[in-house]
N, C-alpha and C positions, 0 to 999 in steps of 0.2 A: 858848629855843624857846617860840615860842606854843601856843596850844590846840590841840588835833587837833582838827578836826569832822571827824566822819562823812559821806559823801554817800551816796544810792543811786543807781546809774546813773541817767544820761540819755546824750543822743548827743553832749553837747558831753565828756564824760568818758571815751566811749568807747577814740578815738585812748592814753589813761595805761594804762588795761587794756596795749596792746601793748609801748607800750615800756619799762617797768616790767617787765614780767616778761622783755620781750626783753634788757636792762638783765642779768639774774642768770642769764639762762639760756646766752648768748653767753659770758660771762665761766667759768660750772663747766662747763658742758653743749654739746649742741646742739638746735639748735628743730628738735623733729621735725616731721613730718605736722600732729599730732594738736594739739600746740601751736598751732600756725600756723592751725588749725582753729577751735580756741576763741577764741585769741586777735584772731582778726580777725573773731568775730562774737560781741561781746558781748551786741547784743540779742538775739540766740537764745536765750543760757542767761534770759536772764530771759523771753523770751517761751514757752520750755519750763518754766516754772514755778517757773526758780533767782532767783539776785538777783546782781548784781558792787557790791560795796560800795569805795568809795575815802575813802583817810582824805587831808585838807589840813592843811596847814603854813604860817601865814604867806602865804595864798594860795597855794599851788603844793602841787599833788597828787602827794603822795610814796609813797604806799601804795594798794594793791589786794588783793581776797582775791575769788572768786567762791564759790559754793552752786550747782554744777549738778544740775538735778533729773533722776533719772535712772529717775522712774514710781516708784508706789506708793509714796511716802515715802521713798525712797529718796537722799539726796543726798550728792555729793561734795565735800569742800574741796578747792577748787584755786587753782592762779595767783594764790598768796598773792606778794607782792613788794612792799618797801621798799627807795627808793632807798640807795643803801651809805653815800652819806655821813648819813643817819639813821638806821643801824640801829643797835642797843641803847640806841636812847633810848623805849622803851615803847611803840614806834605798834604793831608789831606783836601785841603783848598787849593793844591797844584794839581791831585788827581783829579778834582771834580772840574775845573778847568779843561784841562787836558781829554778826560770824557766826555764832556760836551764837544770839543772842540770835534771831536772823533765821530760823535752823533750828527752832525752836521756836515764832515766833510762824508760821510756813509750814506748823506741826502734820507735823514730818516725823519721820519712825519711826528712821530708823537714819543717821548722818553718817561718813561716811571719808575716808579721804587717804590718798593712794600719795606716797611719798615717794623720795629714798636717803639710803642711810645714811651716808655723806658727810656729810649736812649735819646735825651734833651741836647747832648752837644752835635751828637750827629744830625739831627731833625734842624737845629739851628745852621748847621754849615749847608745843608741841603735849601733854605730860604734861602743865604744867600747870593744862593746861584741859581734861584729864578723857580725851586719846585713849590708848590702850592698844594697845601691840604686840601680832599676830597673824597667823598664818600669813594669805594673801591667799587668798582665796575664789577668785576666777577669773584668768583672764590679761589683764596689762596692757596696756593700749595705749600704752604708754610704755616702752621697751626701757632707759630709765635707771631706773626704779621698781625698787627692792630690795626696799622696808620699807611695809609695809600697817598701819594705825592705824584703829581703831573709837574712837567717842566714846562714853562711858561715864557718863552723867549721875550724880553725886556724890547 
């Protein structure tokens, strides 16, 4: 495998945002509403203040993570996805990286993620980079979300 580079969105990147997470989420899940919401308006979370970061492979965009900003510093990790046939080769520990890195230079107060708990390898990459289990603050918009995660700067 080659380098990963990082992108930040643009509209030719857009279209990977969807099927990339449509890719993971058909397969464990189903695309709810709210999915289907984000997912097919990437420019909004960044024009709301977030960012959709995509990591490439060899030319071909394998990985996605967004930062949706949700007012007053507030932002959520979402619509993290690496395609299957490159997961557990480190992309996703360079997106979560890289996302944080991006929540901090956006000078943002508190970062989250709703998860479930089903998914043991991604709840484990999200430890360790600092998210910590806790009961969930409010109700999800996501009727598969179990497991709520604050980031906790080391």
């Amino acid at each position: 495998m080659k380098k990963v580079t990082i992108h930040k969105h643009n509209n030719q990147l857009g279209p990977y945002f969807k099927c990339l997470n449509e890719e993971w989420l058909k397969q464990l899940f189903v695309i709810e509403p709210i999915d289907d919401y984000v997912l097919s308006n990437p420019n909004k979370v960044v024009e709301e203040g977030g960012q959709v970061l995509y990591a490439e492979v060899n030319d071909e965009v394998v990985g996605c993570v967004a930062l949706k900003h949700h007012g007053d510093g507030i932002f959520e990790l979402t619509k993290m996805a690496v395609t299957a046939e490159l997961q557990a080769h480190g992309i996703g520990a360079i997106l979560m990286e890289k996302c944080i890195n991006e929540f901090k230079a956006l000078t943002g107060k508190q970062l989250y993620l709703e998860s479930h708990s089903s998914l043991k390898p991604a709840i484990k990459l999200y430890e360790r980079f600092g998210f910590v289990a806790m009961p969930t603050p409010f109700e999800s918009e996501y009727q598969r979300s179990d497991y709520y995660m604050e980031y906790i700067e080391k």
